[in-house]
N, C-alpha and C positions, 0 to 999 in steps of 0.2 A: 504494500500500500504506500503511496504517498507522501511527503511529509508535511502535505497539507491537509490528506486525510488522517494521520495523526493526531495534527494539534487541532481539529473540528474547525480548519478557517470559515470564512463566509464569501472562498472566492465561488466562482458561477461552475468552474467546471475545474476538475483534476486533468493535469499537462495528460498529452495525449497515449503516453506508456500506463497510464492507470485504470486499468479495464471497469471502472465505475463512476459513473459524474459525480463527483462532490457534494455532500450533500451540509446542509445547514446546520449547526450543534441540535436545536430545536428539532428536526426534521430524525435525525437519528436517535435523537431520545426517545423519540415517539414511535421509531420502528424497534428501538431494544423492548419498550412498555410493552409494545401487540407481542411483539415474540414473547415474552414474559408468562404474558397471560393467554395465551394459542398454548406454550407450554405445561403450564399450571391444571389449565380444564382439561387435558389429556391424560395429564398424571393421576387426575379424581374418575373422571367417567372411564377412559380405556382400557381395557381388560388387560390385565396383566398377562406375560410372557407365561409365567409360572404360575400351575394352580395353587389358589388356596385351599388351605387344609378343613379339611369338613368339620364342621363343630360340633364338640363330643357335650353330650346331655348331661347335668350332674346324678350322681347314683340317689336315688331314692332311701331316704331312710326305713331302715326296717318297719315294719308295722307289725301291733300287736295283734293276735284273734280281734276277729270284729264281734265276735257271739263267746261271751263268758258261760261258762256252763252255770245252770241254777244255783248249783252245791258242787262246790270241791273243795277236796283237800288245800292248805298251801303249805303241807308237810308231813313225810311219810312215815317219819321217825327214825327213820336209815342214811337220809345226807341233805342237805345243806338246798341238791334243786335249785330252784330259782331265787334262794336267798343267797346275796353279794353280803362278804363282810364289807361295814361301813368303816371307809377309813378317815376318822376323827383325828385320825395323829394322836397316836400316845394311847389305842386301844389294848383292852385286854386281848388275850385269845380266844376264839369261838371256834368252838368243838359239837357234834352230838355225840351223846353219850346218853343210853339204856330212855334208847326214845325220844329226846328232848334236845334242846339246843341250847347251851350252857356259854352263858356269857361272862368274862372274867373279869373282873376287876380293872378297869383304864384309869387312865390320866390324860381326862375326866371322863371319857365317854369309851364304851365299847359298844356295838351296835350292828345289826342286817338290816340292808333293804333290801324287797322286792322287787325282781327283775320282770316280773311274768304276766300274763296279761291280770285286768284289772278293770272294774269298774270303781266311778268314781260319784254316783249316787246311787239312793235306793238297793242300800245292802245290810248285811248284817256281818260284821265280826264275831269268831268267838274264837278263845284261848282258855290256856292256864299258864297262870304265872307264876315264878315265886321267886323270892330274896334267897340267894344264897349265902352273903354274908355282906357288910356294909351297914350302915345307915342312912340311905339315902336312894331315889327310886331305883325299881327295880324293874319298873316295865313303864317308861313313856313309847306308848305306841302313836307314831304318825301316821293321818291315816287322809285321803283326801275328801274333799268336800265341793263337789265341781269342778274349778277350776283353780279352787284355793286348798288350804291343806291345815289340818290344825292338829292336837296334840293331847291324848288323854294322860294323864301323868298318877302315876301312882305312888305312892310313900315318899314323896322329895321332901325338902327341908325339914331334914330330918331326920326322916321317916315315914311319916304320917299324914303329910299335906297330898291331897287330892282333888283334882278339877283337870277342866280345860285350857291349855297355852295355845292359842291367846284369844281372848275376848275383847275387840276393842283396843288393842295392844296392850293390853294387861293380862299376865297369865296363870298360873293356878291357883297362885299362892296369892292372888289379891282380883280376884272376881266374884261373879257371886255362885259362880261353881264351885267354889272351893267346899274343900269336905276334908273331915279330921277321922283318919280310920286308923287304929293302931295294930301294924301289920307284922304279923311273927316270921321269922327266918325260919328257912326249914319248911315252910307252908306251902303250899299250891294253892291258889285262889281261881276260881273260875270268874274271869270277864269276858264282858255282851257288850258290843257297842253297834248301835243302830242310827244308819246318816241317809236320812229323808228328806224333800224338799219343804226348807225353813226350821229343820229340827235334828240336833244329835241327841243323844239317849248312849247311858252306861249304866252298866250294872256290873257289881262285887258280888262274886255268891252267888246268893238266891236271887232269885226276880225279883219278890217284893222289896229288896236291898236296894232301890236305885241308888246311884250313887249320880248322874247326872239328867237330867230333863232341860235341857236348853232351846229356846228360842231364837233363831238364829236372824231370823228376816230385819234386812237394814240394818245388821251389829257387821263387822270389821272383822274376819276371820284369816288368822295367820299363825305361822311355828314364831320361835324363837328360832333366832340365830344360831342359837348352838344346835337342833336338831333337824337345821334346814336339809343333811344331808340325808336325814331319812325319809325325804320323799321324795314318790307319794306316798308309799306306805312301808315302815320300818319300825324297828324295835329298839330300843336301844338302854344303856343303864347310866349312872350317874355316880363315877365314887365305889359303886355297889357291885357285885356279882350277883349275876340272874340266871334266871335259865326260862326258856318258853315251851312249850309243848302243846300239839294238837288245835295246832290253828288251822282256821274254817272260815271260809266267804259266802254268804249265802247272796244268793238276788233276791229282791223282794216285790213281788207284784204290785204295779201301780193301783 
């Protein structure tokens, strides 16, 4: 090129060895701008040389049965099944032994959740619990309630104090579930707990024994902190050694 088409003169034509008329600084701006964008829109719209790679679907999460059977076991007395140990950090050991699922002493919590399918109204729980050694609970069962999860708590602060965690964000030990049951080591206790639309229900023992009738509709229903990791529905002890045996889900007709 030129050394006129170099420095972009404004003479009328380039000397006659330079196979292009000269053109204006203005005038070649405005042909690099169109080439620019002649480029640019080709680079968006025109298919590329090389295919692109087909796009992979993400995998679906597992899904539980869509149909809970009416009545089933959720423990057969010979292993563990679809109960995960919960790990609270600092749990005891969890063993069965002669039937039962024997929870050991942590720092602070030892505990199983439920891995298995599961409904999460209109059902019924039942168990037996009992302290194996400790002062302080020996069965907070979490357990769900729609789409929320709450907490029946047995012998804590203490021993003795029993209700619901959490009511309102207030939990067993200062709602008006609380209940004062003084509970013997060594014992097996038969608990019922029944979770309907606007209503949980527990029972200690006998039937006539309730131990909760609560009204749920418009209250605040949540765990604590510390026993978030048992749900939706787990077991867990505080301080204490437990043991569970012969837990049962029933469904309950509308």
């Amino acid at each position: 090129m030129c050394k006129q088409c170099t420095t972009f003169s404004d003479a009328p034509l380039c000397p006659s060895f330079c196979p292009m008329p000269h053109l204006s600084r203005r005038q070649l701006c405005a042909m690099l701008l169109l080439g620019a964008l002649v480029a640019g829109g080709c680079h968006k719209s025109c298919p590329s040389a090389a295919p692109s790679e087909p796009a992979v679907a993400p995998a679906e999460p597992p899904t539980l049965p869509a149909q809970v059977p009416s009545e089933m076991s959720l423990f057969d007395g010979k292993a563990l099944g679809h109960w995960k140990i919960t790990d609270f950090g600092g749990q005891g050991k969890v063993y069965v032994k002669d039937g039962a699922i024997y929870l050991e002493q942590g720092n602070d919590m030892t505990g199983i959740t439920w891995a298995g399918p599961l409904v999460r109204m209109d059902y019924e729980i039942t168990l037996e619990a009992m302290r194996v050694s400790g002062s302080d609970f020996f069965c907070g069962l979490t357990f769900p309630v729609n789409e929320n999860h709450c907490s029946l708590i047995l012998g804590g602060w203490g021993g003795t104090v029993c209700g619901l965690s959490n009511i309102d964000y207030y939990d067993a030990a200062n709602n008006e579930t609380t209940r004062i049951i003084p509970f013997e080591n060594g014992k097996w206790y038969h608990v019922r707990l029944r979770v309907t639309p606007n209503r949980i229900q527990g029972w200690v023992e006998e039937e006539e024994d309730q131990l909760v009738d609560m009204d749920i509709t418009d209250r605040k229903i949540d765990t604590r902190i510390e026993v978030d990791l048992s749900q939706p529905l787990g077991v867990a002890t505080w301080q204490t050694a437990g043991a569970v045996r012969n837990i049962k889900l029933r469904r309950l007709e509308n």
